[in-house]
C-alpha positions as a Markdown table, in Angstrom:
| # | Residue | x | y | z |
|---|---|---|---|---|
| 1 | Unk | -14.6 | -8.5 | -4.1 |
| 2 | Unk | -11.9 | -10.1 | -1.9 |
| 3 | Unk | -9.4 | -9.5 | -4.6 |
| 4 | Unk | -10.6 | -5.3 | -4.8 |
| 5 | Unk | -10.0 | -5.5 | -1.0 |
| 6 | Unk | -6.5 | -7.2 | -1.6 |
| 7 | Unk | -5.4 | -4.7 | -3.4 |
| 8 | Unk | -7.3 | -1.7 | -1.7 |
| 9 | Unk | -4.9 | -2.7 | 1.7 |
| 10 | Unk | -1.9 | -3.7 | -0.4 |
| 11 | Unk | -2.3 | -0.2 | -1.6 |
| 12 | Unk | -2.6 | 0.9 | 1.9 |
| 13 | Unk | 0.4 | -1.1 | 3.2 |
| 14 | Unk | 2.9 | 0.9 | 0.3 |
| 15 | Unk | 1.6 | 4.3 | 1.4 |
| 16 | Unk | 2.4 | 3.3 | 5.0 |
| 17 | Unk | 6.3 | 1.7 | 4.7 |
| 18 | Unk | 6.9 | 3.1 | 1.4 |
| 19 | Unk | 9.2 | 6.5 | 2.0 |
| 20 | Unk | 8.5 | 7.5 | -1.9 |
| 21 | Unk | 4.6 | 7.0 | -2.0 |
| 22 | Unk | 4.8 | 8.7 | 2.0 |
| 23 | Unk | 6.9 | 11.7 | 1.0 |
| 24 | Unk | 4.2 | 11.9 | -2.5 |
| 25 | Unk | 1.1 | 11.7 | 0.3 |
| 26 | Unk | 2.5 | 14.2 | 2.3 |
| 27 | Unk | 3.3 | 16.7 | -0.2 |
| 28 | Unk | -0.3 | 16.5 | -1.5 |
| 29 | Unk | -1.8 | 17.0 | 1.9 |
| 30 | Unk | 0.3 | 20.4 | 2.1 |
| 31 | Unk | -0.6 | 21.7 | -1.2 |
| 32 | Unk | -3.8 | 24.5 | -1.0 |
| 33 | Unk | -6.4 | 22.5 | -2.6 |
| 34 | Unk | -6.3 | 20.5 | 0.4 |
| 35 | Unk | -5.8 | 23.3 | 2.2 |
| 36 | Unk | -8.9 | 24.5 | 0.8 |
| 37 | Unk | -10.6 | 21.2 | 1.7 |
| 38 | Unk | -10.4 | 21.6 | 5.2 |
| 39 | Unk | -12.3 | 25.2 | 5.3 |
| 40 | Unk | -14.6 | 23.5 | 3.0 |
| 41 | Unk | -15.9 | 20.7 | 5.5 |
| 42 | Unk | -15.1 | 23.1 | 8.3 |
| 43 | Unk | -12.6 | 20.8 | 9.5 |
| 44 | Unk | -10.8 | 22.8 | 12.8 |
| 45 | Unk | -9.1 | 20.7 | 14.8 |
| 46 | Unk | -6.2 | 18.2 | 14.6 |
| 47 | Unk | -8.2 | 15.2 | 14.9 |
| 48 | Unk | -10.3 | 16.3 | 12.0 |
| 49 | Unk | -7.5 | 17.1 | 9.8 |
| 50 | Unk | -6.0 | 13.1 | 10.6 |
| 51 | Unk | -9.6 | 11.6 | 9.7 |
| 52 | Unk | -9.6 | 13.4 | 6.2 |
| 53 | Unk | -6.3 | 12.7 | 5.3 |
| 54 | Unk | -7.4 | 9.0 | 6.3 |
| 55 | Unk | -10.3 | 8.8 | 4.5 |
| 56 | Unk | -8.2 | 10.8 | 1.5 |
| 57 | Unk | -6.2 | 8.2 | 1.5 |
| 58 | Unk | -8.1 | 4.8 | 1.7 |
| 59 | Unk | -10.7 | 6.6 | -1.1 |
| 60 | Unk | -7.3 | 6.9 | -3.8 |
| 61 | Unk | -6.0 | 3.5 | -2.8 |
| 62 | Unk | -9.5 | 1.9 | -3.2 |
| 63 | Unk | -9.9 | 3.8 | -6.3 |
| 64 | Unk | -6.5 | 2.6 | -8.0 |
| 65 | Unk | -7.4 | -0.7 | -6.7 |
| 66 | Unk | -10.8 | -0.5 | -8.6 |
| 67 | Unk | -8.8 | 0.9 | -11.8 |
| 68 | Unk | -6.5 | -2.3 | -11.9 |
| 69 | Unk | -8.8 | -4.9 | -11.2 |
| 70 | Unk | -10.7 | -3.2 | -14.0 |
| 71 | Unk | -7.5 | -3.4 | -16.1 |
| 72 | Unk | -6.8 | -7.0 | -15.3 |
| 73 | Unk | -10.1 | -8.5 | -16.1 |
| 74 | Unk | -10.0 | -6.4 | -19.6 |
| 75 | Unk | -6.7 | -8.1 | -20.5 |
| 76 | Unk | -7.9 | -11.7 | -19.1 |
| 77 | Unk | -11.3 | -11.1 | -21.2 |
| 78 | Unk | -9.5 | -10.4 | -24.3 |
| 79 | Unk | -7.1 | -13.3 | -23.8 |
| 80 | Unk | -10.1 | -15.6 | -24.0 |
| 81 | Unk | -11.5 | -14.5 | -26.5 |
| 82 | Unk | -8.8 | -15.9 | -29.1 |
């Protein structure tokens, strides 16, 4: 658990000070399926907009963050098995 949240705000910390994964988060909050997200929660003001992105954001990172930790204890279970 505390290693899933680890890596859930590591996660968080690149999107934040890293320009590459900022300029990637950005470019998929313009596109028109998340356009198309915002008429779909009727989401009409500013603040609105922020909290999806926000939650957007935290649910990828926490899902990567599930992915790898899933990946890591795959390769450690294999490596005890031999």
């Amino acid at each position: 658990m505390v290693v899933l949240l680890g890596l859930t705000f590591c996660l968080l910390l690149l999107v934040r000070f890293y320009q590459p994964a900022t300029h990637l988060m950005q470019h998929i909050v313009g596109t028109s399926l998340w356009q198309q997200l915002y008429g779909f929660f009727h989401v009409e003001t500013a603040l609105g907009r922020e909290q999806l992105i926000l939650m957007g954001i935290v649910l990828c990172c926490f899902l990567l963050a599930l992915f790898i930790q899933l990946v890591g204890l795959w390769i450690i279970s294999r490596f005890r098995r031999r």
